[in-house]
C-alpha positions, 0 to 999 in steps of 0.5 A: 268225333263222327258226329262233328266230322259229319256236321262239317262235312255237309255244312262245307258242302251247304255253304259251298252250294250257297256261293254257287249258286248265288244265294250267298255271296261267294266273297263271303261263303267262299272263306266259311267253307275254307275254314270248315274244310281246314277245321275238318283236315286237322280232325282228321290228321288227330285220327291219323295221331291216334293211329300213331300214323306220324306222316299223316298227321304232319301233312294233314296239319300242315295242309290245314294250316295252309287252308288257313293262311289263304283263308287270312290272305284273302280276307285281308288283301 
């Protein structure tokens, strides 16, 4: 799970870069990065479900499933 946390890390940071510096359009990396960011919460509210720590794992799931919500309205509106 390291690994996988790591690799999301640096490639919310790469598209994060992209978009800033207009190699990449920010209308496009912009929701990548989001969906690597919410992809990233949950694996880590599923460390917090681990610890048996029941706060934590809640709001990190439901901030996850916000990242998501805007990610979706902003694609489609």
């Amino acid at each position: 799970m390291k690994i996988v946390k790591i690799i999301l890390s640096i490639l919310t940071i790469i598209f994060a870069a992209l978009g800033l510096l207009k190699v990449l359009s920010f209308d496009i990396a912009s929701p990548i990065m989001l969906l690597l960011l919410g992809t990233l919460i949950i694996l880590r509210g599923f460390e917090y479900k681990e610890k048996n720590d029941r706060s934590g794992f809640i709001l990190s799931i439901m901030t996850a499933l916000f990242v998501y919500f805007v990610v979706i309205y902003n694609l489609f509106i």
